[in-house]
N, C-alpha and C positions, 0 to 999 in steps of 0.2 A: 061174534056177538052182533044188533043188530047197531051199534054205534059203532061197529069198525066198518060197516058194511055201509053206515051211511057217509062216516070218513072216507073209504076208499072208493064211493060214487061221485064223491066231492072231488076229488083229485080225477076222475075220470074226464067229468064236465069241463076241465080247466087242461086238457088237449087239444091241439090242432083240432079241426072239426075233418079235415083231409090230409091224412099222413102220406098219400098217392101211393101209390102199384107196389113202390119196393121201400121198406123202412126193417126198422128193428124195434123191437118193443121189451123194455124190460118188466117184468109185475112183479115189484118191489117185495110186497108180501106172500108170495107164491115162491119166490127166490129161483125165477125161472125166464129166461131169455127167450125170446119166440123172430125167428127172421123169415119176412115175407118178400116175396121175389113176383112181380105180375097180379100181387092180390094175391097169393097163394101162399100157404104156410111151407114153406122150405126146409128150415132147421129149427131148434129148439135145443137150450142148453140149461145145466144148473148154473146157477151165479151166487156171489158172495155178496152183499150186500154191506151200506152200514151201521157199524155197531149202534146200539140207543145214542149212547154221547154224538154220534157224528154220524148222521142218519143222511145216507143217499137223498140227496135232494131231488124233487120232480121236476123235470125240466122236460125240453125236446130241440134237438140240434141237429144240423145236417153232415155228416159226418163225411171229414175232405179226402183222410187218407190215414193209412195204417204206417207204421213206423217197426219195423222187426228188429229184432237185436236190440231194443232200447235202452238210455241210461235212462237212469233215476235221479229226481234232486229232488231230495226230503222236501216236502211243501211249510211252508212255515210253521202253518200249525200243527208238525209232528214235530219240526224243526226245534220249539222251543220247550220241548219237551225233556231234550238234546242237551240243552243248552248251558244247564248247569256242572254237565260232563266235559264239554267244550269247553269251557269258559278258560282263558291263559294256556290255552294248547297251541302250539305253536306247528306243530307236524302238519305233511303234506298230505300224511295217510291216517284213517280212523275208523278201526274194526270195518277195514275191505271196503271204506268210502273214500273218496277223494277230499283235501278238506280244499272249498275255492273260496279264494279270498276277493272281493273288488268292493273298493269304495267304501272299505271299513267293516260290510258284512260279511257273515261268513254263511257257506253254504258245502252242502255236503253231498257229493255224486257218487252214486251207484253206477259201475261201469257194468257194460251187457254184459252176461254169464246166467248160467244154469241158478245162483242165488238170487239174480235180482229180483227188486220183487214186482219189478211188472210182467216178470215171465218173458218169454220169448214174444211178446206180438203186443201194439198199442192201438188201439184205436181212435183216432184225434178228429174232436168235433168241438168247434170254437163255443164255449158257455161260462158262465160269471163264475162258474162254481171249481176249477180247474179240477173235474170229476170226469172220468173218461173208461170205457171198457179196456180191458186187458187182462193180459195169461196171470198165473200167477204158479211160483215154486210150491207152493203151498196144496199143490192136490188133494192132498188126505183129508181137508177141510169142506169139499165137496161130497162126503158122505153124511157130515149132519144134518139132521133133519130142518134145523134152523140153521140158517147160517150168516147170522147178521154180525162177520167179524171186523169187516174193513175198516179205513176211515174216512171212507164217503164213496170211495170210485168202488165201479162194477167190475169183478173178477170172474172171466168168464172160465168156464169148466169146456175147453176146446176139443179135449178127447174123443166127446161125440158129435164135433162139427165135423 
């Protein structure tokens, strides 16, 4: 429509004006990853976006380094979602999470494995939004035509990187 299209010219204006030779661009509503290497289109992948409630934020970061095999630690705002499940649990373990206790809070770690759910590979680029690319167990979600499942971070479909 032509108010999406002036929406998503508005968020175009409000990037870098010089992303230089080598970046990665995701286009949110296109649910498709693009990696340029010399100014040159390299790779392109499908990505999972997110859901309306917790909608991929727009930003742009410089990305330091990849993390393989990663844990997971529920981010708050899934965390207290959690929390009424938790609540007087005293276990170390919680449905295949770790439960970490410090300073009175509790947090809950996904060790690396085939389930987590950052998948085999992280992509870490320091931003206000702790939103970050990574794999994800979930492949099969990569054939909808929409795919705005997540809860803010980009899930990249790595099969055809």
């Amino acid at each position: 429509s032509e108010a999406e299209l002036i929406v998503n010219m508005e968020r175009w204006r409000w990037l870098p004006g010089d992303l230089g030779p080598d970046y990665i661009l995701v286009n949110i509503p296109e649910y498709r990853l693009r990696a340029y290497r010399g100014g040159s289109l390299r790779d392109e992948a499908r990505v999972i976006v997110g859901k309306p409630e917790s909608r991929t934020p727009l930003f742009s970061g410089l990305m330091e380094y990849a993390v393989v095999n990663p844990s997971w630690y529920v981010p708050p705002s899934i965390l207290k979602t959690m929390a009424p499940k938790l609540a007087g649990y005293g276990g170390k373990t919680w449905g295949g999470y770790e439960v970490v206790r410090r300073g009175g809070h509790v947090s809950l770690r996904q060790p690396p494995g085939e389930r987590n759910a950052l998948g085999f590979i992280k992509f870490m680029f320091p931003n206000q939004h702790a939103v970050y690319l990574h794999d994800t167990p979930n492949r099969s979600l990569f054939s909808a035509a929409k795919r705005d499942f997540s809860h803010g971070c980009v899930r990249v479909d790595l099969s055809l990187i």
